[in-house]
C-alpha positions in Angstrom: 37.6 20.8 6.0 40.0 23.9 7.1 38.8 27.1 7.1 41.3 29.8 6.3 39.8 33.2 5.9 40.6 35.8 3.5 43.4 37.5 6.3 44.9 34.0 7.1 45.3 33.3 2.8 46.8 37.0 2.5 49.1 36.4 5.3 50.0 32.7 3.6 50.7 34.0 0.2 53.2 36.8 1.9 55.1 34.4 3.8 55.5 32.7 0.3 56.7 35.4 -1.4 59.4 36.1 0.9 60.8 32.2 1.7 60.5 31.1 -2.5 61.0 34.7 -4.0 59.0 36.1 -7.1 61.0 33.2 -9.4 59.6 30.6 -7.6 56.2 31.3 -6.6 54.0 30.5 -9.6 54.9 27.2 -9.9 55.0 26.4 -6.0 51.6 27.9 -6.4 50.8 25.5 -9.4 52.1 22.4 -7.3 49.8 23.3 -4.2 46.5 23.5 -6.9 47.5 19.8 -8.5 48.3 18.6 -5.2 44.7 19.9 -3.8 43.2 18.5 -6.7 44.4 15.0 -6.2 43.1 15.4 -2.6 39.9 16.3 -3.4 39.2 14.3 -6.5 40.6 11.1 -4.1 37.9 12.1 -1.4 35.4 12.3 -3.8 36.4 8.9 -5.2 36.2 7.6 -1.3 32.9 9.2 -0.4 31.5 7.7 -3.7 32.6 4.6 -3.7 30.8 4.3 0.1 27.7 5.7 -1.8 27.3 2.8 -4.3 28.2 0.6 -1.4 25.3 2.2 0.3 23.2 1.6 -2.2 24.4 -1.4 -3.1 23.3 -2.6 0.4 19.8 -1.1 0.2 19.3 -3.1 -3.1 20.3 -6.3 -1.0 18.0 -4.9 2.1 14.8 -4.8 -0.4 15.9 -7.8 -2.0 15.7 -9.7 1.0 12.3 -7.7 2.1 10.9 -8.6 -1.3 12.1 -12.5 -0.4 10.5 -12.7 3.1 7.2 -11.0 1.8 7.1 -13.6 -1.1 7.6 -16.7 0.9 4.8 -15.0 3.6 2.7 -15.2 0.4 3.4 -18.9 -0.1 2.9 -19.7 3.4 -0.6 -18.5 2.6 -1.2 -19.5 -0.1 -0.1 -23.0 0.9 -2.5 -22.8 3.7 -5.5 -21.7 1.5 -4.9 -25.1 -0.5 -4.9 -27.0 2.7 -8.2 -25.6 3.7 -9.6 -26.0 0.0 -8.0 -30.1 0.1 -9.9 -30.5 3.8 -12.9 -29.2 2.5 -13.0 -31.3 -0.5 -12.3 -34.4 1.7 -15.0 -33.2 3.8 -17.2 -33.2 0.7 -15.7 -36.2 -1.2 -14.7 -39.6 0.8 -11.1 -40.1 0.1 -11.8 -43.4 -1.9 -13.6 -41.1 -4.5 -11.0 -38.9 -4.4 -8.1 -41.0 -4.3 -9.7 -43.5 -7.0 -11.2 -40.5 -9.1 -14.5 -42.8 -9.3 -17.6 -40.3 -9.1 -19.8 -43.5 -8.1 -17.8 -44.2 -4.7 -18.8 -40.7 -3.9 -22.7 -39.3 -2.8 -24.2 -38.3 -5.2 -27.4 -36.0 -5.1 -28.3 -32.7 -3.2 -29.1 -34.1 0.2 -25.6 -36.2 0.4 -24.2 -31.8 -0.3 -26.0 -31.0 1.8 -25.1 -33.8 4.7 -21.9 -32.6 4.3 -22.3 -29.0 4.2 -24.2 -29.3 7.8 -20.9 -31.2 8.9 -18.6 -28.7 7.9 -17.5 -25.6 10.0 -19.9 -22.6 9.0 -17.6 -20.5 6.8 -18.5 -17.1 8.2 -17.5 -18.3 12.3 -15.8 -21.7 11.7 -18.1 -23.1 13.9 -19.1 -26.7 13.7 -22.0 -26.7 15.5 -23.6 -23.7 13.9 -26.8 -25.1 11.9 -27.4 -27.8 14.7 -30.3 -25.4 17.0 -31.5 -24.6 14.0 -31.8 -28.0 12.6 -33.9 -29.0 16.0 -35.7 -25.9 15.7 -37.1 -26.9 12.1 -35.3 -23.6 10.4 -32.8 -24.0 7.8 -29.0 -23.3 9.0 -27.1 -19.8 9.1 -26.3 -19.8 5.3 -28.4 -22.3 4.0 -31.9 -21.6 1.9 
């Protein structure tokens, strides 16, 4: 704001004396103090009102942070039950799972394990994985 030293206030309050005399000078003097209140309190008003709206805009900012994160989550987790569905259609034909008939399906361990050799090994993803192991007569990366 203005800066007005203690020489500059003296020199102020002299010139006021003499132009509104000794009658007039207390309440000029009360009128100037009112009239720098209102300015003040009105800046203060100003500055907070532009605080909440600040804040009010960081609320929106993590709002929308919160929002993005959320529907990254989703996106996962929509993709983790995609990989789950094509590995139970991997395991299940789709007439068992589409008819809920267990008899459509393979039953026993070595129809499990049929398909557990055809599916990507988990670790790498790779779909070839137990195959030189199956020619070699030793059980497949993961397997007992």
């Amino acid at each position: 704001m203005i800066e007005i030293s203690f020489g500059k206030l003296v020199l102020l309050a002299l010139i006021a004396l003499i132009v509104l005399g000794p009658e007039k000078l207390p309440g000029a003097a009360r009128t100037a103090g009112a009239l720098l209140r209102r300015m003040r309190s009105g800046w203060d008003d100003v500055r907070a009102e532009v605080e909440r709206e600040l804040q009010v805009e960081e609320i929106k900012r993590a709002a929308r942070e919160a929002a993005a994160q959320a529907e990254a989550a989703q996106a996962e987790l929509d993709a983790a039950v995609q990989k789950v569905r094509d590995v139970q259609h991997v395991l299940v034909p789709n007439d068992a799972a589409v008819t809920g008939d267990a008899s459509a399906a393979p039953a026993g361990p070595a129809a499990v394990e049929a398909a557990a050799e055809s599916a990507p090994d988990p670790a790498t993803g790779d779909l070839f994985a137990g195959t030189a192991a199956k020619a070699a007569g030793e059980p497949p990366h993961g397997h007992a």
